[in-house]
C-alpha positions, 0 to 999 in steps of 0.5 A: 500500500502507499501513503505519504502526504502527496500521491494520495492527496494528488490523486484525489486532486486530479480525480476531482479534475477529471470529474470537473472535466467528465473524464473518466479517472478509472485507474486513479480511482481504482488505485486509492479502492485498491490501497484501502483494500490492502490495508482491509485484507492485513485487517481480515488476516490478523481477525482470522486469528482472534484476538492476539497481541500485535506488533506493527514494524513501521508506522510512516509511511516508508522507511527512513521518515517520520512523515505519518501523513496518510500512512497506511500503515497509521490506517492499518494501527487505527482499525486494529485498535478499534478492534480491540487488538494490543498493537506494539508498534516498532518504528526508530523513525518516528520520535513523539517528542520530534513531530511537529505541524500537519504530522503532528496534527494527523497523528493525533487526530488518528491515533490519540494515544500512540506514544504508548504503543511505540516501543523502542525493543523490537526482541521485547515486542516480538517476544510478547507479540503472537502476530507480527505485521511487518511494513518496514524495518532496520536490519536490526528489527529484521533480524529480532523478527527472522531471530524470534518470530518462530511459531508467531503468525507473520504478516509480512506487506513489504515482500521480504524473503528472508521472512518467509522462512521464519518458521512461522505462520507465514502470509504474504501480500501486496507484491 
């Protein structure tokens, strides 16, 4: 799934300007259904196993940024959250005490409370996870999650090979 504070919001925009236009905007339109889709799917395989605690491996919307802006990933957290899931989420990135403005502001209107939910042990979280859903990661979480992610149900929407042979309950999407 994608995110970010600009492909979204510029496909709503030129959708907008197709519509103003009576163009069609199938594919534009199709792409924002299909990204919401992908986050519903990591929803529905995570109920598939009642309700566990979780730990989410990245919570921007990429690697490497603390930009949270329409990050799937945020929209994945807030829908298990309001399902009633424990949800640890591991990202180094994003430091509460950092974001600032519109990120800011997103963040907490989504998630009010997730500065409790971030941890800065990916080996504690995964120890005391039963599903881990892996967006992204540093090679050090990867490496907690690879070293004790054996027998846990493994989510993976990034595509990694490496976590497939975990040894655990391994589902792969959105590659």
């Amino acid at each position: 799934a994608f995110g970010g504070s600009c492909l979204p919001k510029d496909l709503r925009a030129m959708i907008t300007l197709a519509d103003r236009a009576a163009t069609p905007a199938q594919v534009m339109r199709a792409a924002l259904s299909s990204n919401a889709a992908h986050v519903d799917e990591a929803v529905r395989i995570v109920r598939t196993y009642g309700r566990r605690p979780v730990v989410m491996f990245g919570l921007a919307f990429k690697s490497g940024t603390d930009d949270l802006r329409e990050s799937p990933f945020v929209a994945l957290a807030e829908k298990l959250i309001g399902k009633g899931y424990r949800l640890t989420i591991i990202d180094p990135f994003v430091d509460a005490s950092r974001l600032m403005g519109k990120n800011k502001e997103y963040i907490e209107r989504e998630i009010p409370h997730f500065v409790e939910m971030i941890s800065r042990d990916p080996e504690q979280a995964v120890d005391d996870a039963e599903i881990v859903i892996f967006g992204h990661a540093t090679r050090i979480d990867k490496a907690a999650i690879i070293e004790r992610g054996v027998g846990k149900v493994i989510i993976d929407l990034s595509g990694d090979d490496e976590l497939a042979d975990c040894g655990g309950d391994y589902h792969g999407m959105t590659w």
